[in-house]
N, C-alpha and C positions, 0 to 999 in steps of 0.2 A: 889461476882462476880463484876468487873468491865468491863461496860458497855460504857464506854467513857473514853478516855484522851486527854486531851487539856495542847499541849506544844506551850505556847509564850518563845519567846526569847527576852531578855532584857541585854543592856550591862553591867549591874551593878543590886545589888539592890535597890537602889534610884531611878535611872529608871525605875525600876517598881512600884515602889512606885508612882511616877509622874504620869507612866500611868496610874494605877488605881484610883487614885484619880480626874484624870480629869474628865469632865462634858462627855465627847466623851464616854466614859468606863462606864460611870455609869448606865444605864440601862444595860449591863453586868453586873455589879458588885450586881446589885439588883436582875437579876435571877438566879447567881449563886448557892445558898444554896436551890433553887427548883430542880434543876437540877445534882447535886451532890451527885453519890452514894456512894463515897468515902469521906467521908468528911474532907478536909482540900486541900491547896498547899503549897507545896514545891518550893524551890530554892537551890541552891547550887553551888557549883564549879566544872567543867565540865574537863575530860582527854578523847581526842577522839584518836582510830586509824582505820588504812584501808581506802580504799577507800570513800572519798566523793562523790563520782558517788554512791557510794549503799544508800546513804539519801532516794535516790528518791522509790528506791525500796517497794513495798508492804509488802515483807516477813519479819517479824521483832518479839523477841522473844524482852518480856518485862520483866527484876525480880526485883522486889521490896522487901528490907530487912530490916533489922533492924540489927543490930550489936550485938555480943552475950554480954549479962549482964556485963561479966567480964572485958573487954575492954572499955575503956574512946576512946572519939571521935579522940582525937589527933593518941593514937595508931592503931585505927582502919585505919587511914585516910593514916598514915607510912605502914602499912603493908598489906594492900587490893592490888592486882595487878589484878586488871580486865582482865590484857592480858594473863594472867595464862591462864583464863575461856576462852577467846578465843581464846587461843592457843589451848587447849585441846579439844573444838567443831569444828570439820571437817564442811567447811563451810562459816563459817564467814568473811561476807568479810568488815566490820565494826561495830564498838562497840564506843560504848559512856557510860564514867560512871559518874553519878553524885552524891556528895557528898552533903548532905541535909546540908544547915546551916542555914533554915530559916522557918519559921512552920507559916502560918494563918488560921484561918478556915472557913474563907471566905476574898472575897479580902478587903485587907486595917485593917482587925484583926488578929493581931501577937498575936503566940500562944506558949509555950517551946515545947520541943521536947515530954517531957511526956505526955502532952495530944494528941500529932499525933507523936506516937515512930515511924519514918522513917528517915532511917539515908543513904540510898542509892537506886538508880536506875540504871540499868544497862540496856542499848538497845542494842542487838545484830540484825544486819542485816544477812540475809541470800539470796543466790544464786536464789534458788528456794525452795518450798514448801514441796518438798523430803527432800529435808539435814536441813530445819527448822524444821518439825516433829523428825528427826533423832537425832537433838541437845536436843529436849523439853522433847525427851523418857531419854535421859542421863544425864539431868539436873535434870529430875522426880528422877531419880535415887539415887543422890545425888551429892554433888558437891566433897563429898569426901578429900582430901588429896589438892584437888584443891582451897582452900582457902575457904570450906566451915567450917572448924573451927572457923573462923572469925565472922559469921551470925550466928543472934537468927531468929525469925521469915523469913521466907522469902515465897512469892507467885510467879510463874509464870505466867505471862499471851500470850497467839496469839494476836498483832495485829497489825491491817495493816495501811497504810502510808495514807494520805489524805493531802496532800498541801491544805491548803485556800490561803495564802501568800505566795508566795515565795518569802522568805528572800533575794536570790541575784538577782530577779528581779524588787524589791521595791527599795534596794540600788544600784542601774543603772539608777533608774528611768522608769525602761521597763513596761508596762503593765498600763502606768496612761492616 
């Protein structure tokens, strides 16, 4: 069961390297692995579509996968079309997929991918909480013909949006 997610956004991985290693970060970075029911973080390379106005939204369907055995990361990475998936959930009115390329199991310790096998994240926003249920009963179902050939393990999770930062009102300057 996952009981928290915490997404920082960082324009590279070096930069987040930087952040975590500074002094500001470090009592995070010391209660991270108490508070962690997932163990490890991810990073990767991001393809968004749909609306930006849905970020803000609460309704948000989460799938977290792994890539099937047979598939090397490159191919996986060539033939995943995230917009398949939300094309084919009625609803959606943005989706963000990320592509894992970077494994720690707590901040500032790099880990390969075999010890935290996660090779994708996929966020679907939704309208309202009708057509979010209606997508998660049809994703329960399978992804089917839908690019679920692609994925070995995969979880679904509900959850909902909580700003601490806003991103475009940090970079404005608004709110200091």
């Amino acid at each position: 069961m996952l009981d928290g997610l915490s997404e920082l956004w960082f324009p590279s991985i070096e930069a987040m390297r930087q952040a975590v290693a500074s002094p500001t970060y470090a009592p995070v970075a010391a209660d991270t692995p108490s508070v962690m029911t997932m163990p490890g973080i991810v990073a990767g390379t991001q393809a968004g579509r749909g609306s930006a106005n849905a970020l803000a939204a609460g309704d948000k369907l989460l799938l977290i996968a792994t890539r099937a055995a047979t598939i090397d990361a490159d191919t996986f990475a060539q033939r995943w079309d995230g917009g398949q998936i939300a094309t084919a959930l009625a609803g959606v009115s943005h989706a963000v997929d990320t592509f894992v390329t970077h494994w720690e199991s707590a901040p500032g310790i790099e880990i390969s991918r075999e010890e935290l096998p996660l090779d994708l994240v996929v966020e679907l926003w939704f309208e309202d909480t009708a057509t979010l249920r209606a997508a998660a009963r049809q994703l329960a179902d399978g992804l089917g013909d839908t690019a679920g050939h692609l994925l070995g393990d995969a979880a679904l999770y509900r959850t909902q949006t909580h700003v601490i930062v806003d991103r475009s009102a940090a970079a404005s300057g608004a709110g200091q």
